[in-house]
C-alpha positions in Angstrom: 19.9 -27.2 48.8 21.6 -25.0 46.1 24.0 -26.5 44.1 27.4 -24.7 43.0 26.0 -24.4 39.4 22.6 -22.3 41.0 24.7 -20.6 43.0 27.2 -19.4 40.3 24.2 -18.1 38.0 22.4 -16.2 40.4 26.2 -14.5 41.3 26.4 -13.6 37.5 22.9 -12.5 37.4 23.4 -10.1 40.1 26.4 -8.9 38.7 26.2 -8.3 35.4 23.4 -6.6 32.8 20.7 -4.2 33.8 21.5 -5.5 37.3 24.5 -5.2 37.8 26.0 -4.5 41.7 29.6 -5.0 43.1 30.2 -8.7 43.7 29.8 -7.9 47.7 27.1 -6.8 47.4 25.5 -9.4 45.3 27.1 -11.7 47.8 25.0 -10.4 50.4 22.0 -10.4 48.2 22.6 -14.3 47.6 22.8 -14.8 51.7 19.6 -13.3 52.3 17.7 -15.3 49.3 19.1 -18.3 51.0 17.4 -17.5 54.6 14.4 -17.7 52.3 15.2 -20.3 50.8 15.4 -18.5 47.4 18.5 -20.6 46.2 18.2 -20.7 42.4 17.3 -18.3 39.5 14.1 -21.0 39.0 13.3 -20.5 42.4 12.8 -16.6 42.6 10.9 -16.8 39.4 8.2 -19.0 40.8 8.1 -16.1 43.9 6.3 -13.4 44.0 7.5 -9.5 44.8 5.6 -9.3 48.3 8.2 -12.2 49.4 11.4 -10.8 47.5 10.8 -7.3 48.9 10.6 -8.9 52.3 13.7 -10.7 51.9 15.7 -7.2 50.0 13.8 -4.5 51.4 13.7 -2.9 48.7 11.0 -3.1 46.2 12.8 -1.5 42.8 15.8 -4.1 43.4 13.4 -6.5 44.1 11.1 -5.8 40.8 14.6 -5.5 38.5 15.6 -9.3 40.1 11.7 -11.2 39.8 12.0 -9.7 35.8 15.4 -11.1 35.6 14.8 -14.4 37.4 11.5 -14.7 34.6 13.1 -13.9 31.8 15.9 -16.5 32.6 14.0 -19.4 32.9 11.6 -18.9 29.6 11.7 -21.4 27.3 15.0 -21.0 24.8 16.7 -18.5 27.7 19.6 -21.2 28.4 20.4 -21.3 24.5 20.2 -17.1 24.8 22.6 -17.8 27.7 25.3 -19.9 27.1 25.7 -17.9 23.5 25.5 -14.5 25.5 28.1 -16.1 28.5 30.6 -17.8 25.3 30.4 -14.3 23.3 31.4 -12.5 27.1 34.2 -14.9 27.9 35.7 -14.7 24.7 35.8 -11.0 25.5 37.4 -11.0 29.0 38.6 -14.1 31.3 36.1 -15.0 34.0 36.1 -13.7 37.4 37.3 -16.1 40.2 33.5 -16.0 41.4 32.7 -17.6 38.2 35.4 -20.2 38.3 34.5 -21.3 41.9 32.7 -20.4 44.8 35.7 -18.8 46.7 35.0 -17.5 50.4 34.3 -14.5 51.6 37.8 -12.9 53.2 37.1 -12.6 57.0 36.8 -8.5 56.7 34.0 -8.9 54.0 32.4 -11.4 56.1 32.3 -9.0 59.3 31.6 -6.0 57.5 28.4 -8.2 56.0 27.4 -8.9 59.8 27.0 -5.3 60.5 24.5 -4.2 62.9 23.7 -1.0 64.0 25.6 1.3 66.6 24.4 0.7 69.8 23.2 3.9 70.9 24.7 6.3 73.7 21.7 8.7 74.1 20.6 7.6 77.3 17.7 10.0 77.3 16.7 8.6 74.2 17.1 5.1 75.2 15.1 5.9 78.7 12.0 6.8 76.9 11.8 4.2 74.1 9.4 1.3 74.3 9.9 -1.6 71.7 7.2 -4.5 70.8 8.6 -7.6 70.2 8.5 -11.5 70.9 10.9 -13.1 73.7 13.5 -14.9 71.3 14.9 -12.3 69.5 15.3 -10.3 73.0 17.4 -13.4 74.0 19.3 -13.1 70.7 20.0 -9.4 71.3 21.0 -9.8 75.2 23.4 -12.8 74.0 25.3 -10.6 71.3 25.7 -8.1 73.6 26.4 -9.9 76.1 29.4 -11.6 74.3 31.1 -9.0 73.9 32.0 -8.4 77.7 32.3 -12.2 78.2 34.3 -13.2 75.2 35.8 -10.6 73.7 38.0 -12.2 71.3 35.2 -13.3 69.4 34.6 -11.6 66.1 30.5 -10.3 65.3 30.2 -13.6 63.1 31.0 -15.6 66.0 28.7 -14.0 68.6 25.9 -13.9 66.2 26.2 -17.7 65.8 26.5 -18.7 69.3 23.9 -16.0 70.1 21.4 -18.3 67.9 22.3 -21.6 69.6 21.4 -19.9 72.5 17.7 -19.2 71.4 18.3 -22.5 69.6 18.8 -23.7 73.0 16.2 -22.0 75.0 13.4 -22.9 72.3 13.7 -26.4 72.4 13.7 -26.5 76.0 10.2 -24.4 75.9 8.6 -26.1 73.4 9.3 -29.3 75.5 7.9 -28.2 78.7 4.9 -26.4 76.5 3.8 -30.1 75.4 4.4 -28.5 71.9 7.8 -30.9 71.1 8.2 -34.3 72.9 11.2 -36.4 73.5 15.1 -36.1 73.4 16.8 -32.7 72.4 19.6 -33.8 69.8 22.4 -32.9 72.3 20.5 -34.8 74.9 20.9 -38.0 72.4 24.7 -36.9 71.9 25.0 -35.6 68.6 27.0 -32.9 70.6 29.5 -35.5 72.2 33.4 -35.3 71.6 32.7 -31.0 70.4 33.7 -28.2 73.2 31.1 -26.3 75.1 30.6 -23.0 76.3 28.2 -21.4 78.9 26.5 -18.1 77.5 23.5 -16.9 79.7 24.0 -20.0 81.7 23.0 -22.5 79.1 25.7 -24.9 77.6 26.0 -25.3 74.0 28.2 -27.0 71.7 30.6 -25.0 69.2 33.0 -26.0 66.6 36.4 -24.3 66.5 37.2 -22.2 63.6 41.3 -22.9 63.7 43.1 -20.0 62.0 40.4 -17.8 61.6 42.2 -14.4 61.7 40.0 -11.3 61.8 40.3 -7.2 62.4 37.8 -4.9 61.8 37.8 -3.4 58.0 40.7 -0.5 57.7 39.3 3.1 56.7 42.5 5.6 55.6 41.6 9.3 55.3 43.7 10.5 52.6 45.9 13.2 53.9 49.6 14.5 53.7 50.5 11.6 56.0 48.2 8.5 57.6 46.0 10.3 60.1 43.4 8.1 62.5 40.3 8.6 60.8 37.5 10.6 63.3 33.5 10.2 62.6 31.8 11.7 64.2 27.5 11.1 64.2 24.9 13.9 63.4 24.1 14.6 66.6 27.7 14.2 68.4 25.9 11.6 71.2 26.4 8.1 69.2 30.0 6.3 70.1 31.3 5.7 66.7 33.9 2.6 65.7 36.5 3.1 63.3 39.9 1.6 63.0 43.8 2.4 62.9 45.3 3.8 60.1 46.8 0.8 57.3 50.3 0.6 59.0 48.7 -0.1 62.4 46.4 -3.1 61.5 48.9 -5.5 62.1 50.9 -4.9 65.4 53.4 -2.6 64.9 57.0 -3.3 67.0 55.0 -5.3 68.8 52.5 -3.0 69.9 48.4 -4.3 69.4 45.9 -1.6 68.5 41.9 -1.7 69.5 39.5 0.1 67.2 38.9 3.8 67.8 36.0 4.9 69.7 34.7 8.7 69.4 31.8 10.1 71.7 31.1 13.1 71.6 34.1 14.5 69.9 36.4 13.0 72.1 37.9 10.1 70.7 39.9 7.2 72.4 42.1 4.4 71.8 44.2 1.5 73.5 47.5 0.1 73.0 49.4 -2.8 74.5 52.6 -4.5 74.3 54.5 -7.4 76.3 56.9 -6.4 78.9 59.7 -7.9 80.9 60.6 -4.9 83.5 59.8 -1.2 85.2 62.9 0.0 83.0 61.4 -1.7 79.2 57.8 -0.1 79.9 58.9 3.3 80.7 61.5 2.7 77.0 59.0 1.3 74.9 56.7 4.3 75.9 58.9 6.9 75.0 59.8 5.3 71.8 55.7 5.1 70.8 55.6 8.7 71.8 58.4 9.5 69.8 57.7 7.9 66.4 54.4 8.9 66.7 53.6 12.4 65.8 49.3 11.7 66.3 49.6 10.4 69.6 52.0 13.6 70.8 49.4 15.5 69.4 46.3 13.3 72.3 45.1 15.5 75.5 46.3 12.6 77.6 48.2 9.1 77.0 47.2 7.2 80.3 49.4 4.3 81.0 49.1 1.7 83.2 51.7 -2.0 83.4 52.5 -4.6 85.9 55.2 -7.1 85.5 56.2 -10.2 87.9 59.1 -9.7 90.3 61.6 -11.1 92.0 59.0 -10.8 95.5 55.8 -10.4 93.7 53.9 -8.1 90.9 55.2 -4.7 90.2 53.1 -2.0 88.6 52.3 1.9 88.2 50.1 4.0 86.6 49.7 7.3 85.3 47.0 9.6 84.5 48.8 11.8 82.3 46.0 15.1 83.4 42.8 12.3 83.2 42.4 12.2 86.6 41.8 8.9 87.9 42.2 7.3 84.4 45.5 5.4 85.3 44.2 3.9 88.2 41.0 3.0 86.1 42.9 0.9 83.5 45.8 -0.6 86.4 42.1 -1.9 88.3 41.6 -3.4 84.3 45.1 -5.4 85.0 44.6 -6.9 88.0 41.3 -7.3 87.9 42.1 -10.3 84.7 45.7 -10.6 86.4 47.5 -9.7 83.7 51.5 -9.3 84.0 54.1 -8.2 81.8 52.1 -5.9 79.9 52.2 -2.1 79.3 48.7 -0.6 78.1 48.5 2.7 76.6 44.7 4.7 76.6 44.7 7.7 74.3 42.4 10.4 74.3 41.4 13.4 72.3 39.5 15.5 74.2 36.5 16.9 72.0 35.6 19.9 74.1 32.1 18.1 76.0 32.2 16.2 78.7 31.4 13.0 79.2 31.0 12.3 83.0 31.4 8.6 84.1 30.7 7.1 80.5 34.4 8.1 79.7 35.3 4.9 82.0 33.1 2.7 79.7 35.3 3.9 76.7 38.5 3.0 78.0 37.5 -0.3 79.4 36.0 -1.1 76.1 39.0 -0.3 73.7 41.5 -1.6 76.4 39.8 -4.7 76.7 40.0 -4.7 72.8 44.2 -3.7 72.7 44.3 -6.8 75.0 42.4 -9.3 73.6 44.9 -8.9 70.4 47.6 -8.8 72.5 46.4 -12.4 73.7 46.1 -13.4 70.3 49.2 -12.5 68.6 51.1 -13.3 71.7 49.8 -17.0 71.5 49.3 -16.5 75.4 45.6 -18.3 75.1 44.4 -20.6 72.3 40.8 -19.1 72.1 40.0 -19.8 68.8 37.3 -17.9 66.7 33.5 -20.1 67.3 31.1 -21.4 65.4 27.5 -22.3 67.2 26.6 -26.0 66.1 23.2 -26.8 65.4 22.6 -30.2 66.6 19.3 -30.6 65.8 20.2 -29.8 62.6 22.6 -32.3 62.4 20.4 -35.1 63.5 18.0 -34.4 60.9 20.8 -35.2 58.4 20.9 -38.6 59.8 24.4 -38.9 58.7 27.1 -41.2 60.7 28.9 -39.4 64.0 32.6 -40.6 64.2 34.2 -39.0 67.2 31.5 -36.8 67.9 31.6 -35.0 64.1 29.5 -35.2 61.1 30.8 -34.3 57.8 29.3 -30.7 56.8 28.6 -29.8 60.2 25.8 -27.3 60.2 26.1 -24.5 62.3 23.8 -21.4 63.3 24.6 -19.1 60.4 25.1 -15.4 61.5 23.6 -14.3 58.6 20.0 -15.6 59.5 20.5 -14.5 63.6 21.6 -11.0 62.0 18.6 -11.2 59.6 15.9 -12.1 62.4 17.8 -9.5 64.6 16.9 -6.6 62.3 13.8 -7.2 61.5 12.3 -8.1 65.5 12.0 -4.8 67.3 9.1 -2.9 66.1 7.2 0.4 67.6 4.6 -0.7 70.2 0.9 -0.6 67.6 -0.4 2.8 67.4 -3.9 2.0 67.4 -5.4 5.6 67.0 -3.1 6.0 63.9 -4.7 5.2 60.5 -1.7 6.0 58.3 0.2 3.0 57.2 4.0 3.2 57.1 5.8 2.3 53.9 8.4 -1.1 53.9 11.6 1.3 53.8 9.9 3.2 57.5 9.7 0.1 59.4 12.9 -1.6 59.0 14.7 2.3 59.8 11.9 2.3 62.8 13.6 -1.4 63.2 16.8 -0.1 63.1 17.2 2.5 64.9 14.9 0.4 68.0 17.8 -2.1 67.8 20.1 0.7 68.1 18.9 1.7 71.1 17.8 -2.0 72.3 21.7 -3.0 71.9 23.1 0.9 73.3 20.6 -0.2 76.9 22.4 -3.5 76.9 25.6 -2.3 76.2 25.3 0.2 79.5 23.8 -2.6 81.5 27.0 -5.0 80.6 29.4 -2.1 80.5 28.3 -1.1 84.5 29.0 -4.4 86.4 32.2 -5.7 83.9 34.6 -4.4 86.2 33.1 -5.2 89.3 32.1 -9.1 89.1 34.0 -12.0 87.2 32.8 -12.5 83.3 31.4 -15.6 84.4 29.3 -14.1 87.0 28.4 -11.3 83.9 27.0 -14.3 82.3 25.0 -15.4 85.4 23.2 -12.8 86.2 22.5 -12.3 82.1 19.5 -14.2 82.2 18.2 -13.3 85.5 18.2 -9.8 84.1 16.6 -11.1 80.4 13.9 -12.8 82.2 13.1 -9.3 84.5 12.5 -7.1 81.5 11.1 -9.8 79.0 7.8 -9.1 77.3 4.5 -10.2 79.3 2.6 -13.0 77.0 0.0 -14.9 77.5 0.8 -18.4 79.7 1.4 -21.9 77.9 1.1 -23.0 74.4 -1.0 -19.9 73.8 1.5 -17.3 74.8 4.2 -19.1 72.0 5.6 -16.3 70.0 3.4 -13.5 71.6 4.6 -10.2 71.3 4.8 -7.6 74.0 6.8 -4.3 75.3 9.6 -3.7 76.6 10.7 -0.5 78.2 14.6 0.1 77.9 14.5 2.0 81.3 13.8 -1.4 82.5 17.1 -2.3 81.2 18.8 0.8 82.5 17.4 0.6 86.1 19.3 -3.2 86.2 22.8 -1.5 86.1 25.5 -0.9 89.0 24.9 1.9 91.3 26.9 4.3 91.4 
């Protein structure tokens, strides 16, 4: 395990000199050593580049930081740099990073965790076949899956719980496989005392990350005034996040803002505030419209609140020209039975339409103005989770007093994220004798994750507001274990590969 000292070093390695990178992105650097259990400067030295190119994907970085890593641990290179470190300090003070190991802030964490865009080309997506093994398809259908189930949960989050899950699943097919024999940690109760939660209908333990206060990174376009920033992809077909403008990432007059989703050229995003009455919903909208000069300027503002009566729930609606749009987000209301709230779906109509996928957008950024509403409001206590890994924490052998173990070790999201990216390869082209370079794989990678996580997202996105979350997560596995890749039975078949054909995935999802 790497100490703060090893840690500290390979931070100022990576940051200063020939190789010198922005201390994010040495941070991420350090993470991905760490998977590979590269945690010192004396530990990439003794590597070699096949395994650092691996780990960095990308062989000049990887070259600079094995000559670096060599040159540091020669004999006489600690004299050379302590003198070279006491000549720089008396120059200029230390940065924090050097003083201690502080924490990433909860935006660079997220923005660290990025995966790619789950595609919306559903002609793409129809005709793609990927080749992969069966965990990392459970680790993509989980992610996913999260997001319709538990939507307050930030990408670290889901990523970690996502790994118990395969966590989960692995043990329990290595032990029918004969391959691992006896009790599963959590069947010996190093999980006892910690809260559970059910994703893809097995239970696993998480710890609670209490006052762990996330929002998506801010992007302002510089302008006359703060404008909503619109990207838009090459093609015009990917759904593309990006978030408020600076004064709207913290609820404004109360209001809670979603991210921005643009399809297309149309581009679309929710608002929601707490109300008390019919007469404080139709106020409060007039006043958003009113000091809001962008949102006068959207093709329609569809609104949609309820709020308890004296004799029961009142609501309305309104489509404002999107026909059908305010009914769509009221069903959104009472299908979670929400009351006293006013919700407020923008759109900028980009000239193409979108057909029925234009429901999908406004269920996803409503669902996303809500779930802050939820948080700010302190209406639930759903704390921000961390997947534990038990087995883990038997192997440290270290007391359990009410059910916790000092350090607990969790699945890190940077190793789910890690294996994620790298699982989903091109079927084999056997008649093919041209080899394709490192950097060509992990895009081929990429963009099959892309479109892996852009099937999912339409298979989830087409039953969400037709069957309870927890029936979502029922049927999740049912559906995982339909389009899984065929391998070869028993202990031979562990960690096969096979295809997988994304219309599969597509041909699971709601009718009409």
């Amino acid at each position: 395990m790497a100490s703060q000292k090893d840690l500290q070093e390979l931070l100022r390695l990576l940051t200063t000199g020939r190789n010198k990178v922005p201390m994010i992105s040495a941070m991420g650097r350090v993470k991905a050593l760490q998977a590979a259990n590269l945690r010192s400067i004396s530990d990439i030295a003794a590597s070699d580049l096949t395994t650092l190119n691996d780990v960095l994907k990308d062989e000049k970085v990887a070259k600079s930081l094995l000559t670096a890593c060599k040159s540091q641990t020669k004999p006489g290179a600690a004299k050379r740099s302590a003198s070279e470190s006491l000549s720089s300090s008396a120059k200029k003070p230390r940065s924090a990073y050097e003083i201690a190991n502080e924490p990433q802030t909860p935006a660079e964490l997220e923005a660290s965790l990025e995966l790619p865009q789950p595609s919306a080309d559903e002609e793409a997506i129809s005709k793609s076949v990927i080749y992969t093994n069966r965990a990392p398809l459970v680790l993509a259908f989980a992610v996913e899956l999260l997001k319709y189930t538990m939507p307050e949960q930030p990408p670290s989050s889901r990523l970690s719980m996502a790994q118990a899950v395969v966590s989960v699943n692995s043990r329990s097919k290595a032990v029918s496989l004969g391959i691992e024999k006896g009790k599963g940690a959590d069947e010996e109760g190093w999980g006892m005392g910690q809260p559970k939660v059910r994703v893809m209908g097995r239970e696993i333990s998480v710890l609670k990350r209490t006052g762990y206060e996330w929002k998506e990174e801010i992007k302002v376009e510089e302008s006359n005034g703060p404008e909503r920033k619109i990207e838009e992809s090459a093609d015009n077909t990917q759904d593309t996040l990006v978030s408020e403008t600076a004064a709207e990432k913290k609820p404004k007059d109360g209001w809670t803002v979603s991210t921005s989703v643009t399809s297309k050229q149309s581009a679309f995003v929710a608002r929601a505030i707490s109300i008390s009455s019919p007469s404080e919903a139709s106020s409060k909208l007039q006043k958003l419209l009113s000091d809001n000069k962008d949102l006068r300027s959207a093709s329609h503002n569809i609104t949609a609140w309820r709020v308890q009566g004296e004799y029961g729930v009142i609501e309305d609606s309104n489509d404002d020209g999107e026909s059908g749009g305010g009914r769509h987000i009221l069903g959104l209301l009472q299908a979670d039975n929400f009351t006293g709230v006013l919700l407020v779906v923008s759109r900028w109509y980009g000239g193409i339409m979108l057909g029925p996928d234009r429901w999908r957008i406004m269920s996803q950024v409503s669902r996303d103005a809500l779930s802050q509403r939820l948080r700010v409001a302190g209406v639930i206590g759903q704390e921000a989770l961390w997947g534990l890994d038990l087995e883990a924490m038997r192997k440290t052998d270290a007391p359990v007093t009410g059910g916790r173990v000092a350090g607990m070790p969790i699945h890190k999201p940077e190793g789910a994220r890690q294996y994620i990216l790298k699982s989903f390869s091109s079927p084999p082209d056997s008649e093919s004798k041209k080899k394709k370079s490192g950097a060509a794989l992990d895009r081929e990678r990429e963009e099959n994750l892309g479109l892996l996580l852009g099937a999912l997202d339409m298979l989830f996105g087409s039953w969400v507001d037709h069957i309870t979350r927890e029936e979502l997560d029922r049927r999740a596995w049912g559906w995982y274990v339909g389009v899984r890749p065929e391998v070869e039975a028993g202990v031979a078949g562990w960690g096969g590969k096979g295809e997988v054909k994304l219309i599969d995935i597509l041909n699971l999802r709601r009718k009409g």
